[in-house]
PDB file with SEQRES, HELIX, SHEET and CRYST1 records, atoms N, CA, C and O in Angstrom:
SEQRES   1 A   80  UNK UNK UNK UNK UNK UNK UNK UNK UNK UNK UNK UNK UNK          
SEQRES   2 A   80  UNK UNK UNK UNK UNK UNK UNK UNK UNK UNK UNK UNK UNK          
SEQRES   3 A   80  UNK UNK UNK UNK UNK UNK UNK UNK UNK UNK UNK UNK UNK          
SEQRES   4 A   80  UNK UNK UNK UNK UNK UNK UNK UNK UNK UNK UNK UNK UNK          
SEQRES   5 A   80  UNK UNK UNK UNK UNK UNK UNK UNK UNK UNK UNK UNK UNK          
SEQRES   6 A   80  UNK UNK UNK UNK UNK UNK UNK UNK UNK UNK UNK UNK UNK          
SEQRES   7 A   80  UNK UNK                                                      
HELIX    1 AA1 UNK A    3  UNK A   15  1                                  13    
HELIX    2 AA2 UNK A   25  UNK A   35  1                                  11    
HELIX    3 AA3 UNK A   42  UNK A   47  1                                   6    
HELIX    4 AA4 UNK A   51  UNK A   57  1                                   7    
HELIX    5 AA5 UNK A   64  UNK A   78  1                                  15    
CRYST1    1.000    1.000    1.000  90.00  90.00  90.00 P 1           1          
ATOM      1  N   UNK A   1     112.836 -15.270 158.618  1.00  0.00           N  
ATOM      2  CA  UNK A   1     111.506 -15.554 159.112  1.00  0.00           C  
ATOM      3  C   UNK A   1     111.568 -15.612 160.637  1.00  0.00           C  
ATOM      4  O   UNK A   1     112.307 -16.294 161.347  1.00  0.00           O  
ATOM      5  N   UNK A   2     110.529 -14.654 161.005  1.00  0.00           N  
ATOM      6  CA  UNK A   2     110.767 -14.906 162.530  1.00  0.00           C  
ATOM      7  C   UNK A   2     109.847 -16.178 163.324  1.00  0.00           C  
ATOM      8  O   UNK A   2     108.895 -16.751 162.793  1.00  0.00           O  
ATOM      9  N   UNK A   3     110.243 -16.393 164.368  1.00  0.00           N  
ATOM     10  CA  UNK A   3     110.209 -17.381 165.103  1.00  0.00           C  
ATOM     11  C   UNK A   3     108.506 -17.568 165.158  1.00  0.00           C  
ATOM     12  O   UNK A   3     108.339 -18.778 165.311  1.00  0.00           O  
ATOM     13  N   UNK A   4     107.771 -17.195 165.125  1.00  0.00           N  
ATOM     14  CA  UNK A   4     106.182 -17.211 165.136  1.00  0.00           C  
ATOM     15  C   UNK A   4     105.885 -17.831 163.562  1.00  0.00           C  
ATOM     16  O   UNK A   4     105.356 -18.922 163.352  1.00  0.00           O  
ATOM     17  N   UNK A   5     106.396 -16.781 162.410  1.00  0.00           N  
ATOM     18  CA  UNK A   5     106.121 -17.155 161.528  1.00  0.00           C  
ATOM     19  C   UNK A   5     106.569 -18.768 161.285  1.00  0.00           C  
ATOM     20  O   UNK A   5     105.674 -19.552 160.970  1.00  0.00           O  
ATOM     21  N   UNK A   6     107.752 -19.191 161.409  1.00  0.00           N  
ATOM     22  CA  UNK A   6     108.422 -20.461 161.445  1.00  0.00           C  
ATOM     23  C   UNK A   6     106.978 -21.297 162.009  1.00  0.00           C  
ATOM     24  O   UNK A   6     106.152 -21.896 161.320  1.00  0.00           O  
ATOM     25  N   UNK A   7     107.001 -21.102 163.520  1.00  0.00           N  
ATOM     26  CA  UNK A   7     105.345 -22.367 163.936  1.00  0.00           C  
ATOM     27  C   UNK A   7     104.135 -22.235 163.290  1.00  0.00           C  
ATOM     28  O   UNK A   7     103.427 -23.239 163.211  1.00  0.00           O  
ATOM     29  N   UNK A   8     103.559 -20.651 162.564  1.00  0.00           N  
ATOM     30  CA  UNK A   8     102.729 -20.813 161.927  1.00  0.00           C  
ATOM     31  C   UNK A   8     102.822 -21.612 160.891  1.00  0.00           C  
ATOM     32  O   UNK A   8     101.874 -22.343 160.605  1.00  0.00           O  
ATOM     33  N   UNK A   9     103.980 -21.610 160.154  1.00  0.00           N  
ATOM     34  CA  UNK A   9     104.245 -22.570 158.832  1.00  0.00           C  
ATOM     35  C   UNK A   9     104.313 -23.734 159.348  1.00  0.00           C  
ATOM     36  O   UNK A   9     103.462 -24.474 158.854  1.00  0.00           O  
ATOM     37  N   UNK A  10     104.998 -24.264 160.184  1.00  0.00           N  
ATOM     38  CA  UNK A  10     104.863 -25.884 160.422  1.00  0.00           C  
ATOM     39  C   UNK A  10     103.478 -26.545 160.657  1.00  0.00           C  
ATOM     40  O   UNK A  10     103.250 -27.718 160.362  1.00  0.00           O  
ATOM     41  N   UNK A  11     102.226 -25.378 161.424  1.00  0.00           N  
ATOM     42  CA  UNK A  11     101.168 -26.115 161.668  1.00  0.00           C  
ATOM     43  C   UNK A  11     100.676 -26.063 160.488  1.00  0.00           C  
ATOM     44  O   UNK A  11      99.711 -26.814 160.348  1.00  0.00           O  
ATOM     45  N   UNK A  12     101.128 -25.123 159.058  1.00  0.00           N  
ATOM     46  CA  UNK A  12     100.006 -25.002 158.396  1.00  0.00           C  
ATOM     47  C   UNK A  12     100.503 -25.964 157.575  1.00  0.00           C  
ATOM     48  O   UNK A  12      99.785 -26.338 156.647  1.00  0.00           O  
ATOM     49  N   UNK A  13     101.794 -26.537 157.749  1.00  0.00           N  
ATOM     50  CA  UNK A  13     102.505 -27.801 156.885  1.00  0.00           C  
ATOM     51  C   UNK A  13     102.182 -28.998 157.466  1.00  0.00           C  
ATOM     52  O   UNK A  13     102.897 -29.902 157.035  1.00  0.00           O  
ATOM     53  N   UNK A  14     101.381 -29.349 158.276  1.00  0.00           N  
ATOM     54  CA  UNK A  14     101.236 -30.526 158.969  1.00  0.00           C  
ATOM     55  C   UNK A  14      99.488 -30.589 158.441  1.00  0.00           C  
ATOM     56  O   UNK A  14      98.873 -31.607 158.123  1.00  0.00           O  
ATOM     57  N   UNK A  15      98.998 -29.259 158.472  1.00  0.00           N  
ATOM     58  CA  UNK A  15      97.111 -29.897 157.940  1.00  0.00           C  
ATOM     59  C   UNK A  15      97.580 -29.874 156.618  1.00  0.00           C  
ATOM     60  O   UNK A  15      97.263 -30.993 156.214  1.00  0.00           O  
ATOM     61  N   UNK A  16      98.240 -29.186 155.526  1.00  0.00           N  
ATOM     62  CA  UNK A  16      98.562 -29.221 153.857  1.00  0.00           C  
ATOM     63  C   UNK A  16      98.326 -31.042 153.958  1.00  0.00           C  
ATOM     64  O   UNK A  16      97.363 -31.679 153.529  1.00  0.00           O  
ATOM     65  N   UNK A  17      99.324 -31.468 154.536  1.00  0.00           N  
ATOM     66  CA  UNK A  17      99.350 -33.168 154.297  1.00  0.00           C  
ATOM     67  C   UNK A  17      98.406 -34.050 154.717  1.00  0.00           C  
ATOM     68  O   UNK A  17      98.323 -35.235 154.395  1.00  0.00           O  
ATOM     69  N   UNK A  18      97.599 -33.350 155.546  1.00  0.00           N  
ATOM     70  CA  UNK A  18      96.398 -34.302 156.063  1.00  0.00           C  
ATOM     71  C   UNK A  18      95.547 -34.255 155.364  1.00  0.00           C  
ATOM     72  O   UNK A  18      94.818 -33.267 155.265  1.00  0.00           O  
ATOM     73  N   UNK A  19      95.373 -35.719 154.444  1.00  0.00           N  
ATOM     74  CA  UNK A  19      94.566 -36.035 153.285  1.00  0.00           C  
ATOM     75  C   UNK A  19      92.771 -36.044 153.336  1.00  0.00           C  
ATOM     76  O   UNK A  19      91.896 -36.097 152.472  1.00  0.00           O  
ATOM     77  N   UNK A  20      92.786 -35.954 154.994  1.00  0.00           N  
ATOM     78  CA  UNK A  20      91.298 -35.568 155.314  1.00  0.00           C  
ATOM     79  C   UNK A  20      90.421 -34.559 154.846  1.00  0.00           C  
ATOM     80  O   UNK A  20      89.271 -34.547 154.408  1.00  0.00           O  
ATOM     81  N   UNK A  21      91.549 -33.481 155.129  1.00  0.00           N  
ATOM     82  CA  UNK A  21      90.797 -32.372 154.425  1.00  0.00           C  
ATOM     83  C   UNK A  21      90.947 -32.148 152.830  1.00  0.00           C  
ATOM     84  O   UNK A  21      91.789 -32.527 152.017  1.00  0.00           O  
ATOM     85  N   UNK A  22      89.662 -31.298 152.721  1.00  0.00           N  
ATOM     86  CA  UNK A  22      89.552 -31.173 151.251  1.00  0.00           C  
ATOM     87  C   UNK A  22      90.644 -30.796 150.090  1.00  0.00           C  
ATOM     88  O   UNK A  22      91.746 -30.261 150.211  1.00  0.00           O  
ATOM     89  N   UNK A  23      90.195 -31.100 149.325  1.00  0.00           N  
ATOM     90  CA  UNK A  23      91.509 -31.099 148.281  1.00  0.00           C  
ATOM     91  C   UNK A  23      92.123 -29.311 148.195  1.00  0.00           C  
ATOM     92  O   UNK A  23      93.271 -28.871 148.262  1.00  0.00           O  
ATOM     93  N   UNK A  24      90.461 -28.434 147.980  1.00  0.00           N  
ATOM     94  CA  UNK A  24      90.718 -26.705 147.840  1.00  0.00           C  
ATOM     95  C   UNK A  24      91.308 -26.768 148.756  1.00  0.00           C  
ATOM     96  O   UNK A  24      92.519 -26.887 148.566  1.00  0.00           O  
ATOM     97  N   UNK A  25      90.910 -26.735 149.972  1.00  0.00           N  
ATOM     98  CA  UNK A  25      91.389 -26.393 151.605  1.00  0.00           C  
ATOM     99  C   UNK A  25      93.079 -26.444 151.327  1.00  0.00           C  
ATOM    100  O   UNK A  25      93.903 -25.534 151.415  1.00  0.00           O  
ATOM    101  N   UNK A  26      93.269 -28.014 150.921  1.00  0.00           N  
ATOM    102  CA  UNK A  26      94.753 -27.755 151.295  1.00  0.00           C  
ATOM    103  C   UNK A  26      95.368 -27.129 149.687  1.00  0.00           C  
ATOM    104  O   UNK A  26      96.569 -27.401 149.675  1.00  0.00           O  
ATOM    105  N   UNK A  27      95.163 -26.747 148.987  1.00  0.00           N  
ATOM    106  CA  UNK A  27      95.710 -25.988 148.083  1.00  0.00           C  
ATOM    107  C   UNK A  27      96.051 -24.614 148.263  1.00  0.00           C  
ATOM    108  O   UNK A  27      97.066 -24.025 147.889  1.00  0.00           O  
ATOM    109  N   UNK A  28      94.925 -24.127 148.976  1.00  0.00           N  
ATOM    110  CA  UNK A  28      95.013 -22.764 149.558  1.00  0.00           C  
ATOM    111  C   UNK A  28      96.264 -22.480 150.930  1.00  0.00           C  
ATOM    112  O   UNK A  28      97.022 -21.548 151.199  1.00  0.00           O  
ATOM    113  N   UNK A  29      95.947 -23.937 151.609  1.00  0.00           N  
ATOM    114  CA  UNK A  29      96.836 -23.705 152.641  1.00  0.00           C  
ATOM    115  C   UNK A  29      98.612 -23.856 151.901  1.00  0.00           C  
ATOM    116  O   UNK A  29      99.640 -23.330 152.329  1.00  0.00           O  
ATOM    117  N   UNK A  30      98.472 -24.578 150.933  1.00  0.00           N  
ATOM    118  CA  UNK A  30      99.621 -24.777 149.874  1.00  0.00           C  
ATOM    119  C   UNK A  30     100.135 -23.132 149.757  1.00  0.00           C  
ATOM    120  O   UNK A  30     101.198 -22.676 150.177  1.00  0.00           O  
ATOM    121  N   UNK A  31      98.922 -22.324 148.977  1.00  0.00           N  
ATOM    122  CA  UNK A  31      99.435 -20.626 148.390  1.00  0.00           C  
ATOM    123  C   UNK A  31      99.951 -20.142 149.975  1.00  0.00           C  
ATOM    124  O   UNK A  31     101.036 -19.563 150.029  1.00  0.00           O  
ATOM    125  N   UNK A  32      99.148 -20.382 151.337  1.00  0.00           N  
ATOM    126  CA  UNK A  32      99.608 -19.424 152.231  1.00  0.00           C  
ATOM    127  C   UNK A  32     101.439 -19.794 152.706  1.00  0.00           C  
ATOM    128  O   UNK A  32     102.497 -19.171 152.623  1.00  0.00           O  
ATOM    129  N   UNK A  33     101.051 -21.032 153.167  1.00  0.00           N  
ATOM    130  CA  UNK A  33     102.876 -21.537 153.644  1.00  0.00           C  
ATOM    131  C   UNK A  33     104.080 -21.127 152.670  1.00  0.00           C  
ATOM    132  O   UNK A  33     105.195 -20.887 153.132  1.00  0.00           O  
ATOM    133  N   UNK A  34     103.735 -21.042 150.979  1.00  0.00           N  
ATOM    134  CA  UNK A  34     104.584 -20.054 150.048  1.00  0.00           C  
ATOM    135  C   UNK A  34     104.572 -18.566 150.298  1.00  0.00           C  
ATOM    136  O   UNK A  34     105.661 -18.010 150.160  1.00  0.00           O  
ATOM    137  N   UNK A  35     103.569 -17.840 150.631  1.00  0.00           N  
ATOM    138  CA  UNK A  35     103.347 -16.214 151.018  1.00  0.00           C  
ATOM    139  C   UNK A  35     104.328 -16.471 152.422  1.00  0.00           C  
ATOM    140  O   UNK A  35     105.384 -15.841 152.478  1.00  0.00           O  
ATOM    141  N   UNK A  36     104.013 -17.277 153.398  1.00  0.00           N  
ATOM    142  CA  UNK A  36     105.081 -17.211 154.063  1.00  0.00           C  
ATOM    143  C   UNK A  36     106.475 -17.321 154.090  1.00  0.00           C  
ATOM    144  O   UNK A  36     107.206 -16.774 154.916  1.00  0.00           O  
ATOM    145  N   UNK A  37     106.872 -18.138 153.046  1.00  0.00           N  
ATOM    146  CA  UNK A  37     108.083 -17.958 152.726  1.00  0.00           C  
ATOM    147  C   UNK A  37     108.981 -17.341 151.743  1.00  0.00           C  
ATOM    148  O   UNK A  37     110.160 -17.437 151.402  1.00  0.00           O  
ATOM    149  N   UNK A  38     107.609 -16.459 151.329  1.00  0.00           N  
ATOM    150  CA  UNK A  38     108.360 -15.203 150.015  1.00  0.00           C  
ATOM    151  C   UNK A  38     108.977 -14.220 150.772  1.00  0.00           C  
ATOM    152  O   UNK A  38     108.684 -13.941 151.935  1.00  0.00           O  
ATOM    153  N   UNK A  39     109.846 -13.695 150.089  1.00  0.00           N  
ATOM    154  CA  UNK A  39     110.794 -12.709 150.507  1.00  0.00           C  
ATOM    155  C   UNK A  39     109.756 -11.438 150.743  1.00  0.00           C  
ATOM    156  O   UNK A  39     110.309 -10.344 150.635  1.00  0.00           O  
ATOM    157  N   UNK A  40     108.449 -11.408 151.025  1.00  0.00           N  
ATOM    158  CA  UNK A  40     107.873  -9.858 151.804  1.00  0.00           C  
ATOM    159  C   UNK A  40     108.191  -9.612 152.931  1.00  0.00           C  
ATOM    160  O   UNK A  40     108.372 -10.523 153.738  1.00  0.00           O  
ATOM    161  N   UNK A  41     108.322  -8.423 153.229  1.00  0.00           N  
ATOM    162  CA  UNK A  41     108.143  -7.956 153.953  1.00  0.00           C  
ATOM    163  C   UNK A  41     107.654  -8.630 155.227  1.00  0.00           C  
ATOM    164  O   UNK A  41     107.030  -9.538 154.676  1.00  0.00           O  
ATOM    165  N   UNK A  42     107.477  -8.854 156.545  1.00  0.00           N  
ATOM    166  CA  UNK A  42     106.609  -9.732 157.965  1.00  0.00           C  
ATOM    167  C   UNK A  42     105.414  -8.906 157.629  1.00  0.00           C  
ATOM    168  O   UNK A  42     104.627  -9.551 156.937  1.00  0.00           O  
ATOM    169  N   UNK A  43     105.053  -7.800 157.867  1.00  0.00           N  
ATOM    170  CA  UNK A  43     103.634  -7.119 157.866  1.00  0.00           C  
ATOM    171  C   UNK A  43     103.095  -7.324 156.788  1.00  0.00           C  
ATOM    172  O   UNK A  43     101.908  -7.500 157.062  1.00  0.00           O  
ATOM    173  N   UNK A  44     103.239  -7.415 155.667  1.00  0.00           N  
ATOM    174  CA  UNK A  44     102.935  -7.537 154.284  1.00  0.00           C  
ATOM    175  C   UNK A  44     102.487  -9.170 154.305  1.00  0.00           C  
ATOM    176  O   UNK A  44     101.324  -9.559 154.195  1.00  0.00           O  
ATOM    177  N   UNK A  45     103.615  -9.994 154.464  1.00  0.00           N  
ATOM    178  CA  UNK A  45     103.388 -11.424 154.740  1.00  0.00           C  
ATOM    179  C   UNK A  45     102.054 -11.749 155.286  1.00  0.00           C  
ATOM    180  O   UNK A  45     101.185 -12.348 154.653  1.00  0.00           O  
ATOM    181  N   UNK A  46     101.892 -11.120 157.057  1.00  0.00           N  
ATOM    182  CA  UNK A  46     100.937 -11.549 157.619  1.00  0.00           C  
ATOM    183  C   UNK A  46      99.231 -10.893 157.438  1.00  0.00           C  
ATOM    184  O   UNK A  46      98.157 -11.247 157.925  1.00  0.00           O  
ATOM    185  N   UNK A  47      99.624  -9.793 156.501  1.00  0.00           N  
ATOM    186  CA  UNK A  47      97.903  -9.463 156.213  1.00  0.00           C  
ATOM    187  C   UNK A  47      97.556 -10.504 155.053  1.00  0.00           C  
ATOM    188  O   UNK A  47      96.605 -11.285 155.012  1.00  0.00           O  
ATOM    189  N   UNK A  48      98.571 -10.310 154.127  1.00  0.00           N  
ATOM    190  CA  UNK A  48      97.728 -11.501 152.960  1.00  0.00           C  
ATOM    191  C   UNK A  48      97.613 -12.719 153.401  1.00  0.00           C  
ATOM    192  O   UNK A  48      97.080 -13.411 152.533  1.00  0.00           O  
ATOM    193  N   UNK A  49      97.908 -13.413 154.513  1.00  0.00           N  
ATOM    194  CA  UNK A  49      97.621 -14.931 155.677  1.00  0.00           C  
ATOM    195  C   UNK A  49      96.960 -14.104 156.103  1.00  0.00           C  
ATOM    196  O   UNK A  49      96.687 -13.607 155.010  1.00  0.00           O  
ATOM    197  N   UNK A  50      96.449 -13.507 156.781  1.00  0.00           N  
ATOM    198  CA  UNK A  50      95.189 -13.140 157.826  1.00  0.00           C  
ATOM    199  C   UNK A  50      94.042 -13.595 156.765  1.00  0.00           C  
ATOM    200  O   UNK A  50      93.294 -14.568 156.861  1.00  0.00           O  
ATOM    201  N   UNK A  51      94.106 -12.668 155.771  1.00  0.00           N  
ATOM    202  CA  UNK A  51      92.733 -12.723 154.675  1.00  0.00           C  
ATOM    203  C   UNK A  51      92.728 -14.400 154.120  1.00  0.00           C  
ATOM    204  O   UNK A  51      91.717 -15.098 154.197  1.00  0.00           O  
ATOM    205  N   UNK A  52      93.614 -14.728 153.741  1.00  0.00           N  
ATOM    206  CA  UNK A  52      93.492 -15.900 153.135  1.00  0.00           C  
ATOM    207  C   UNK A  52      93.022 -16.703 153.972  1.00  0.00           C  
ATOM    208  O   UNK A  52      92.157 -17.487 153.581  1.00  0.00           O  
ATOM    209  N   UNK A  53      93.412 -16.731 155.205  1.00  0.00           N  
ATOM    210  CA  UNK A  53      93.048 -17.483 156.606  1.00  0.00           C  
ATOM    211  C   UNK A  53      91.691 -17.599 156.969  1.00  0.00           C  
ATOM    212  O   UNK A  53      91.120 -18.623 157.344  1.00  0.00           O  
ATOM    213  N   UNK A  54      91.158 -16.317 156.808  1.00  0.00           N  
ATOM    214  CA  UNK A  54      89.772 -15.752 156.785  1.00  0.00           C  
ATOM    215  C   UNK A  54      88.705 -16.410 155.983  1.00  0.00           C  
ATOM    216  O   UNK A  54      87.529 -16.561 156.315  1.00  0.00           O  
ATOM    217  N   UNK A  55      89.333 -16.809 154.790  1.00  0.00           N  
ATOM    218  CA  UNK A  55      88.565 -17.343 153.601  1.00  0.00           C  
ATOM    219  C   UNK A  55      88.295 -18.658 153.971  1.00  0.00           C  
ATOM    220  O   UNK A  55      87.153 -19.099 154.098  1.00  0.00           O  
ATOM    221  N   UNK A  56      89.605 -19.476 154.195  1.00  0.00           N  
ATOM    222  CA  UNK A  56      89.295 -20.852 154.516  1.00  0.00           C  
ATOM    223  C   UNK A  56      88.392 -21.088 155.627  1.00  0.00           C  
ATOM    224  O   UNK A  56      87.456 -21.887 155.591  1.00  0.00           O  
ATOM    225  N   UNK A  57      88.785 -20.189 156.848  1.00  0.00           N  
ATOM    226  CA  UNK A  57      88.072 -20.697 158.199  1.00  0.00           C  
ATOM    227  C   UNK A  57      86.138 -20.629 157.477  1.00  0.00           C  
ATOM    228  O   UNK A  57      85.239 -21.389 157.836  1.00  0.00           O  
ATOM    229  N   UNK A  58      86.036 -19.708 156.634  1.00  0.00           N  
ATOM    230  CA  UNK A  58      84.331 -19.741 156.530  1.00  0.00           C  
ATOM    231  C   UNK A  58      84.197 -20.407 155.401  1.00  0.00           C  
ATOM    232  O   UNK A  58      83.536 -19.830 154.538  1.00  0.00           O  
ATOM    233  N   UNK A  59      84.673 -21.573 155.113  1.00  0.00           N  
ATOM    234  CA  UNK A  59      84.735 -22.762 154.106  1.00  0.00           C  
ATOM    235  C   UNK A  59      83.695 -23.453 154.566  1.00  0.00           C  
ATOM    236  O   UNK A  59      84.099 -23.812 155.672  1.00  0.00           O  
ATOM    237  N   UNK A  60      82.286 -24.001 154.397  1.00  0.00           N  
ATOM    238  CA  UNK A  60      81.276 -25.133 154.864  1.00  0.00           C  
ATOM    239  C   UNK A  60      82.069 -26.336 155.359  1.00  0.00           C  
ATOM    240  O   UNK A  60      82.043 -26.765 156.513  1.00  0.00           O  
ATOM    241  N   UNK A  61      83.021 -26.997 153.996  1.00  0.00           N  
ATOM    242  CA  UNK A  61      83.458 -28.306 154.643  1.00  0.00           C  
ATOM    243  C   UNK A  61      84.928 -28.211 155.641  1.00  0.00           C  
ATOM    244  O   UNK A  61      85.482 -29.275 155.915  1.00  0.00           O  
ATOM    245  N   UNK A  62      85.274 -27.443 155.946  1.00  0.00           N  
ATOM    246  CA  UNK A  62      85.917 -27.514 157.027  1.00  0.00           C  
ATOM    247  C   UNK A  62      85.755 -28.122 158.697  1.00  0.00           C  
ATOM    248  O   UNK A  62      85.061 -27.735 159.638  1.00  0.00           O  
ATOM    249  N   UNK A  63      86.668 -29.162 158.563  1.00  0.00           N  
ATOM    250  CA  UNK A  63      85.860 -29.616 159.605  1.00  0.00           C  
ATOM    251  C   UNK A  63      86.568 -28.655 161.124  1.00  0.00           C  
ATOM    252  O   UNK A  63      87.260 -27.636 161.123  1.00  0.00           O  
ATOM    253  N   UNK A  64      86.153 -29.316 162.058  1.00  0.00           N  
ATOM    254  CA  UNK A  64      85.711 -28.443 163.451  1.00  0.00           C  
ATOM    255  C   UNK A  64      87.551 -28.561 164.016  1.00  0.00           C  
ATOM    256  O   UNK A  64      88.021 -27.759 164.823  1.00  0.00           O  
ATOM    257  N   UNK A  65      88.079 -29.305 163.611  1.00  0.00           N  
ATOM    258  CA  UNK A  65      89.662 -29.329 164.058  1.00  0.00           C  
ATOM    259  C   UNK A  65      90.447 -28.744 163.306  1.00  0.00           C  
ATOM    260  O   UNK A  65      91.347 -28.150 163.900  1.00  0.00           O  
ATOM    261  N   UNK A  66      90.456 -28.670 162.045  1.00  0.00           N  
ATOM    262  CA  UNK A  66      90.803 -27.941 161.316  1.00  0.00           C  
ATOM    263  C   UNK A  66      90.583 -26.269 161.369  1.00  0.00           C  
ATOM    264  O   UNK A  66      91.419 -25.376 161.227  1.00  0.00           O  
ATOM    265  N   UNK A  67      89.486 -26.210 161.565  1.00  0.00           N  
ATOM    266  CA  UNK A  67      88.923 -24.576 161.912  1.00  0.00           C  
ATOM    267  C   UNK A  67      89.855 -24.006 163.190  1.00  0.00           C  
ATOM    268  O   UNK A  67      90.425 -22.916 163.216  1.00  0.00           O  
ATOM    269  N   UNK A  68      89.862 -25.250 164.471  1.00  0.00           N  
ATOM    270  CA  UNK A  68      90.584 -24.979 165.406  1.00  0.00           C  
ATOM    271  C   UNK A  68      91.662 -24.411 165.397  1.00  0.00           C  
ATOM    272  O   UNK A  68      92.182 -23.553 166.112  1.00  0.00           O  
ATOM    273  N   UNK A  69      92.156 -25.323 163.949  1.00  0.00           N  
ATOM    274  CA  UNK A  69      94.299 -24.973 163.838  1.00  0.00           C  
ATOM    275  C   UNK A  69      94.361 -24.058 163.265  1.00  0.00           C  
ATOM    276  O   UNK A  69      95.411 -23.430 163.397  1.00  0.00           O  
ATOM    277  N   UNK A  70      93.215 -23.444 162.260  1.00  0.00           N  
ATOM    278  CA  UNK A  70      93.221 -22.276 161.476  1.00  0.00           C  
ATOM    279  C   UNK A  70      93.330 -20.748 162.336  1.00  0.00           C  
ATOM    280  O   UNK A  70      93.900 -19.690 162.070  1.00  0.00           O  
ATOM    281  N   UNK A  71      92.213 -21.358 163.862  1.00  0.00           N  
ATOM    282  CA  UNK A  71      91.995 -20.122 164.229  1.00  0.00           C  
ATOM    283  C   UNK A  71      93.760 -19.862 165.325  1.00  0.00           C  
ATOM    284  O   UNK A  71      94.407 -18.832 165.514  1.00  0.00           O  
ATOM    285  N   UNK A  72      94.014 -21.369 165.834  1.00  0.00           N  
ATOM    286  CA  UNK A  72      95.948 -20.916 166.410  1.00  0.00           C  
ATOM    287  C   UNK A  72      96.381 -20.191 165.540  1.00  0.00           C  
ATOM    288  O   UNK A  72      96.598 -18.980 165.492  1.00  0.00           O  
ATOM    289  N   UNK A  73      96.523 -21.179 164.692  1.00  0.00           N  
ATOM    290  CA  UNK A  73      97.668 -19.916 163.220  1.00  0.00           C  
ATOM    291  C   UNK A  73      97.565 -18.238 163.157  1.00  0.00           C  
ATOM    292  O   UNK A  73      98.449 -17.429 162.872  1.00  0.00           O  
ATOM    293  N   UNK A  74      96.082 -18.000 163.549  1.00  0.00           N  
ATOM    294  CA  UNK A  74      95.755 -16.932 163.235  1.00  0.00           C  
ATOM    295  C   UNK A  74      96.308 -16.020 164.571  1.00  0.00           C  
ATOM    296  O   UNK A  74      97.130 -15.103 164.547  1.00  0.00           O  
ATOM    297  N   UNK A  75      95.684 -16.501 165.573  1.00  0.00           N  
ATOM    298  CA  UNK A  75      96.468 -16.216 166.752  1.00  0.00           C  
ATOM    299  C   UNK A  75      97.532 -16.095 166.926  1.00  0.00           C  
ATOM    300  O   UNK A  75      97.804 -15.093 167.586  1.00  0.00           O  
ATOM    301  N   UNK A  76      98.853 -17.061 166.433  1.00  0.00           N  
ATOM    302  CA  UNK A  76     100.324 -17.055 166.488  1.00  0.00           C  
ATOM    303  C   UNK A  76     100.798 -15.536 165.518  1.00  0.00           C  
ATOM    304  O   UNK A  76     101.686 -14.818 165.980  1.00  0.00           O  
ATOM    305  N   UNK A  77     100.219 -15.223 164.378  1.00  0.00           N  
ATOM    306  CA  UNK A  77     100.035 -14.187 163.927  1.00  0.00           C  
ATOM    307  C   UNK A  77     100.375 -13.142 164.188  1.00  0.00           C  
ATOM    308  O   UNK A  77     101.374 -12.479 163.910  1.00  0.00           O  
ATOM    309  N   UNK A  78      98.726 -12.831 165.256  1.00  0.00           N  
ATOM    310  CA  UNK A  78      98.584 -12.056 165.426  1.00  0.00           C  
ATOM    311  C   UNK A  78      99.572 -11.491 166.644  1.00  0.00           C  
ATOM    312  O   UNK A  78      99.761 -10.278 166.738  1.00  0.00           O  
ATOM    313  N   UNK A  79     100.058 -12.223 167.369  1.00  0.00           N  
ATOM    314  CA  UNK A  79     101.507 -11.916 168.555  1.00  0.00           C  
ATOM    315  C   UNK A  79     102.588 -11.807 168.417  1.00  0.00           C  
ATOM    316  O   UNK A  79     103.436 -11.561 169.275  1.00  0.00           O  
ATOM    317  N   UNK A  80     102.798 -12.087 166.592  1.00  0.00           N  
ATOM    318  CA  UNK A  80     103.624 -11.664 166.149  1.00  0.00           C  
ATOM    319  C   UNK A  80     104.366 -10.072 165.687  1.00  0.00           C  
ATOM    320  O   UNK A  80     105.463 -10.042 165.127  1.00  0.00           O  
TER     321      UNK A  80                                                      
END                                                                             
């Protein structure tokens, strides 16, 4: 796992545990931090997290900090 992917997973392992957000929210963020650590491919890895990423950020109850860390992740990503 390269070094981007590694910080995307830690931020997305630090909102999974924050009991604030919704229960779906962090289930989903549960499926992505596993896609990150399946044996695909990096390009393969990061389109199915882009989309999934995509889904959550246009979630209603998402709140406004959360959306924030969604949209880094997405960013760290994408410079990957």
């Amino acid at each position: 796992m390269t070094d981007k992917l590694k910080e995307a997973s830690e931020i997305l392992i630090e909102l999974e545990d924050d009991s604030s957000i919704p229960k779906n929210i962090r289930q989903k963020l549960k499926s992505i931090i596993e896609t990150l650590r399946s044996g695909e491919d990096n390009s393969t890895k990061v389109s199915k997290v882009f989309q999934s990423l995509e889904e959550i950020s246009e979630d209603p109850n998402l709140d406004p900090y959360t959306r924030t860390q969604i949209m880094n992740v997405s960013g760290i990503l994408e410079s990957n």
